[in-house]
N, C-alpha and C positions, 0 to 999 in steps of 0.2 A: 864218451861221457856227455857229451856234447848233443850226441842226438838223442840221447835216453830223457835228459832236462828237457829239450825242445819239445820233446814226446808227451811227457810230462804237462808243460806249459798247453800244451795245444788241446790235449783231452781235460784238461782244467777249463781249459777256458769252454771247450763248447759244453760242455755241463752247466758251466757256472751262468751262461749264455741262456741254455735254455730258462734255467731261474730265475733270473733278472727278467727273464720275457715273460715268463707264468705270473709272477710276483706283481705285476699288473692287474691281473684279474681274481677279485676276491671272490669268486664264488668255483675256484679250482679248490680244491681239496687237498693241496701238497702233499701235507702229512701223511694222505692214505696213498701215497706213490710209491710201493713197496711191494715185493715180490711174497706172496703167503703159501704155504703148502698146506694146505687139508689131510694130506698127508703123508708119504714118505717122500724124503728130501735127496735121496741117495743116488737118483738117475743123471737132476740138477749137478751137484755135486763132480757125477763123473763127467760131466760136461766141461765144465770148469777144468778140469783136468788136464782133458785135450785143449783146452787153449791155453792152459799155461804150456802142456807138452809145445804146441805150436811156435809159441812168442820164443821157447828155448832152443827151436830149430829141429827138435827131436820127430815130427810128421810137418807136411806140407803142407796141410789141409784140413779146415772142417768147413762140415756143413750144414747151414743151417736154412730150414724149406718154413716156410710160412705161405699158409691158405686161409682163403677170405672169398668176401663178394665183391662189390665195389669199394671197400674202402681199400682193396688192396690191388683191385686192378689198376688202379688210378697210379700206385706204384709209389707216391711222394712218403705216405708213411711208412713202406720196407727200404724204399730206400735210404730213409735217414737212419732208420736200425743199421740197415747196411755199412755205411758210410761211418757210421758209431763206432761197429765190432770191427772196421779195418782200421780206426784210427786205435783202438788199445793194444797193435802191437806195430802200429806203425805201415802196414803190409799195403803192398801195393798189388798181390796175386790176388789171388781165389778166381769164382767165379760169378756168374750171373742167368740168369734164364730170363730166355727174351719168348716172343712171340709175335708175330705181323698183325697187330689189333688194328694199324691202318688197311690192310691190303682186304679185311672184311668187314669195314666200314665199323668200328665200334673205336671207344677211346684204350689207350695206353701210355706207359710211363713215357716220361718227358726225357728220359737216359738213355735213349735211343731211336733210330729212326727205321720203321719198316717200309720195305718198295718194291715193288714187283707188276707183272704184266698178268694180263692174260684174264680171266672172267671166275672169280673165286666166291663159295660159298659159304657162310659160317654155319657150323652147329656148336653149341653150349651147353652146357648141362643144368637146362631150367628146361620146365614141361613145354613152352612154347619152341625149343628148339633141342628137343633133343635126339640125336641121334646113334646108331652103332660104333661101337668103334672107339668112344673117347676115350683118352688118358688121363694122365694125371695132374695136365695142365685145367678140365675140366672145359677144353674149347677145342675147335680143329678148323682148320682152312681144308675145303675142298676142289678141286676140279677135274671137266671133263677135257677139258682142252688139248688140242695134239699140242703145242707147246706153250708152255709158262714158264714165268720166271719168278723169283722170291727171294728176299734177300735182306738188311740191314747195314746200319754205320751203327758203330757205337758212337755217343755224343761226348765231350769231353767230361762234362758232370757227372759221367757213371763210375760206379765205384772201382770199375775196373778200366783200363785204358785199351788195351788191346788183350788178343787170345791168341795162344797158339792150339791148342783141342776145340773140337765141336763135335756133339751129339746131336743126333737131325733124327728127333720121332715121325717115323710115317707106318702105311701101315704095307710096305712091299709090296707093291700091288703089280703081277708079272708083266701088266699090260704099258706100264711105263716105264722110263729107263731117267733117275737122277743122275743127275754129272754137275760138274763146276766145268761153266765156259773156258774154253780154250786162252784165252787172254786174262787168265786169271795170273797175277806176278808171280808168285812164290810156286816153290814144290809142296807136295803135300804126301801122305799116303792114308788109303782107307781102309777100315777094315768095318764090313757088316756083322750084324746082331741078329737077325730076323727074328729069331725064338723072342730078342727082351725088346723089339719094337724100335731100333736103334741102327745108324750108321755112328762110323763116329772116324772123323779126319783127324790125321796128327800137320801142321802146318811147319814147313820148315822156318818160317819167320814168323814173328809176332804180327798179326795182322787186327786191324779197327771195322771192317766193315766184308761184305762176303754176294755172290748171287748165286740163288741157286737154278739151274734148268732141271725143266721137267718135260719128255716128250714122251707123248701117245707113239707105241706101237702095236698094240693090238686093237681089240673093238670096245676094248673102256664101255664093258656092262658096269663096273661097279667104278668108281674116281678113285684118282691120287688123293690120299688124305694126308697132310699135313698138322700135328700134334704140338709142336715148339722146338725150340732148341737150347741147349745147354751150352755157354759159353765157358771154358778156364784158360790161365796161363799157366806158366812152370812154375812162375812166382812163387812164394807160401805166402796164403792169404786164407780168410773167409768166402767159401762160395756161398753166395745167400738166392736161393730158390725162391722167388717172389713169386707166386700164382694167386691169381682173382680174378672171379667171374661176375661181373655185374648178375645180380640175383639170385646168386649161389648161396643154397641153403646149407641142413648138414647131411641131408640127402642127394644132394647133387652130384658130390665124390665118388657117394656109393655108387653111385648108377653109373660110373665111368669102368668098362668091363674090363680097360688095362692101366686102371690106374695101382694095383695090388706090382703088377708086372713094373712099372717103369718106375714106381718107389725104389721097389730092390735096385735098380738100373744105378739109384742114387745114394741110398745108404743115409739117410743126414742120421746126425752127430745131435740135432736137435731140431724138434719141430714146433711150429707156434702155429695156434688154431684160432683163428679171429673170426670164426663164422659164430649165425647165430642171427642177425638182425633181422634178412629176410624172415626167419622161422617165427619171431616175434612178429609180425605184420599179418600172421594167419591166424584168424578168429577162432579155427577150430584146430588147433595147436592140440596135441595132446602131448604133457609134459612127461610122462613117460618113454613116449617113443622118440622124443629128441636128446633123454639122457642115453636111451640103449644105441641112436644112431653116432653120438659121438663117442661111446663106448666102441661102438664096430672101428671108428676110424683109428681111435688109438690101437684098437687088436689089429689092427692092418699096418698100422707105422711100428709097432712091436716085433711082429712076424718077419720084417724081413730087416729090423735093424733092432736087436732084440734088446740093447743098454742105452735106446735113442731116448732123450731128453725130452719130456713134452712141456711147453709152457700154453697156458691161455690167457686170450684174454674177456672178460665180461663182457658182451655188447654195449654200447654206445649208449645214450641215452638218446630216444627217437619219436617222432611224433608219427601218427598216424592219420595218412590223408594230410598232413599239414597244420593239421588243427587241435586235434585230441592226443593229450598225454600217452603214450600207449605203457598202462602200467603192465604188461605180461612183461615188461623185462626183467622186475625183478625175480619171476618164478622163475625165465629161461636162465640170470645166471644163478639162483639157487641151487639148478640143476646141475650149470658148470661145473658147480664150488664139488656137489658129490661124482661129478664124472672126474677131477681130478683127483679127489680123496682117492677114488678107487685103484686111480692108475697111476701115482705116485708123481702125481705132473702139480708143476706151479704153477700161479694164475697172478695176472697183473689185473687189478680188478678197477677197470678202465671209467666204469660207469660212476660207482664212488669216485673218485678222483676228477671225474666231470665236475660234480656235483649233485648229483643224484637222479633224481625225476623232474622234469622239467626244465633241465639243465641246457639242454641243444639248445633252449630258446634266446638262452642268455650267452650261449658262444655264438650266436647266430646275430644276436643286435651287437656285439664286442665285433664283429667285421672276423668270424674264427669259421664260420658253420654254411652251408647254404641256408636258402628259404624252404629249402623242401623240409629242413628240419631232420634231418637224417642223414645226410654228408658234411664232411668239412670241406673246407677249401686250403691251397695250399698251406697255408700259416695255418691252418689249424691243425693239417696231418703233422706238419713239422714237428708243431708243439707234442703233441700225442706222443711222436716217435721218438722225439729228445725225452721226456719223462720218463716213458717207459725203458728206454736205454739206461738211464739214469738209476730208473731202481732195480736193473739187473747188474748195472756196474757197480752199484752198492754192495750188491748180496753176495756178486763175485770179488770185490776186492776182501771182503770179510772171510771168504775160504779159498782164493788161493794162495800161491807160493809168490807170487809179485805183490807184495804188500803195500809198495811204496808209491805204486799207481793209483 
């Protein structure tokens, strides 16, 4: 009883926490911080479900994947979702997906630490880099190297503390041989995937950090490609799939030829779709082919998890160049509003709750937004990702069986 109240106290307070911090700035929009359905509520609903199943001990596990550009590579806004959904049942399991955004020169979340050797190549799924082969992370480390090495620590501030499973996407390449160094502490055992793109180790101990080798033994015409990896423990927890590509639009997914394959690999329980900005920064946008490309993405997160929960959210309010209002956001999330009517997905409609059009300018002089006028800064993802947690934990405490949280 004891730690139900403490539980209790604790998701009180950071709710109540982010309010007091919003409740600062009068030009947020509180009231519209609410979950809406355009149309059928019923996928939401079975979400809900599974995490009351969860909280009651009945499965081990949901998951939930969120895709973006930069504001999610950045990682501080999935993380506080993250950190959110483990704190409503107290869980200290699930899991996490990491990727080495240090080891090919690009930023990544602050919840972990990537490191490795050897001489690695990025490709991303934006036209200046893209190339064969990508997944569902929408990024890949490559190299030709006879050997490298690749690895992570988890940081203490991540939602999860240690793992005993790992999923390692690459793309099998016969010419190299992966292993875990010989001075690695713990037992382990592996078993490969090739057909879904996957190794995936069971660890006999719980472990924080991991290296991987990679050595050339043939003639490496084509590189070892490196796709991400999937962290969990035994724990029951929330695994939360955090993926963002600085400049990922809602094309960018599509053009990942295994990302249909390494969805299934994952299953979530529920997805959140927060792209869209870039798409708005293109002059010649045509607004029909960005409803039927987020259309494709939901028929893709359908197909291989056919009762998965879609939520969105509205882009951001952003300026273009720096300077100029850029009013196409409100047709791209017009668009949103009917791409989730169609597909029975919620929407957290991010940009009202801003403040509307020309909004970034005023979280940006509040010390919330960068100067470019189109990112935030830590306290401002925080903010974002407390509100928005906020009106999903509203909506779920209104339909599940834990009332009293």
């Amino acid at each position: 009883m004891k730690r139900i109240l403490l539980l209790i106290f604790f998701i009180n307070t950071v709710i109540t926490g982010f309010a007091q911090q919003g409740n600062t700035y009068a030009f947020i929009k509180y009231d519209t911080s609410r979950l809406v359905f355009p149309g059928d509520s019923a996928a939401m609903l079975n979400f809900y479900n599974k995490l009351d199943a969860l909280r009651d001990g009945e499965i081990d596990k949901v998951v939930v994947a969120h895709f973006g550009g930069s504001h999610i590579q950045a990682g501080v806004w999935s993380e506080t979702l993250a950190d959110s959904f483990q704190a409503v049942g107290g869980f200290v399991g699930g899991g996490a997906y990491l990727f080495p955004y240090r080891l090919v020169k690009t930023n990544g979340p602050p919840f972990y630490k990537s490191h490795g050797t050897g001489t690695w190549t990025r490709c991303r799924a934006v036209p200046s880099e893209m190339c064969e082969g990508l997944g569902m992370s929408g990024m890949s480390a490559t190299t030709f190297d006879s050997t490298a090495t690749f690895g992570f620590t988890l940081r203490p501030n991540n939602h999860i503390k240690s793992f005993h499973y790992i999923k390692l996407y690459f793309n099998f390449n016969p010419d190299y041989v992966l292993s875990i160094p010989e001075s690695f502490p713990t037992g382990f055992q592996r078993r490969d995937f090739p057909e879904e793109g996957y190794a995936q180790f069971h660890f006999d101990a719980p472990i924080d950090s991991i290296t991987f080798q990679v050595d050339r033994i043939g003639n490496a015409g084509t590189p070892f490609v490196f796709r991400g990896w999937i962290v969990e423990n035994e724990n029951p927890g929330v695994a939360y799939i955090s993926i963002g590509v600085n400049g990922a639009s809602t094309n960018s997914y599509l053009q990942c030829t295994e990302f249909t394959n390494e969805m299934a690999s994952v299953k979530p329980d529920l997805v959140i779709f927060s792209i869209g900005v870039n798409d708005a920064q293109d002059a010649d946008i045509v607004y029909a082919d960005f409803f039927a490309r987020y259309d494709s993405l939901c028929a893709i997160v359908r197909s291989v998890s056919p009762d998965c929960a879609i939520l969105f959210t509205t882009i951001s309010d952003n300026y273009i160049r720096k300077k100029t209002k850029n009013t196409r956001s409100t047709k791209i999330n017009a668009q949103i509003m009917e791409v989730a009517a169609k597909n029975g997905a919620a929407v957290w409609d991010m940009y009202t709750v801003m403040g509307g059009l020309g909004s970034i300018d005023k979280w940006y002089r509040s010390g919330l937004a960068s100067s470019d006028r189109i990112h935030f800064n830590n306290t401002g993802y925080k903010l974002i990702g407390g509100m928005m947690f906020e009106a999903i934990h509203e909506h779920y405490n209104a339909h599940s069986t834990h009332h009293s949280n």
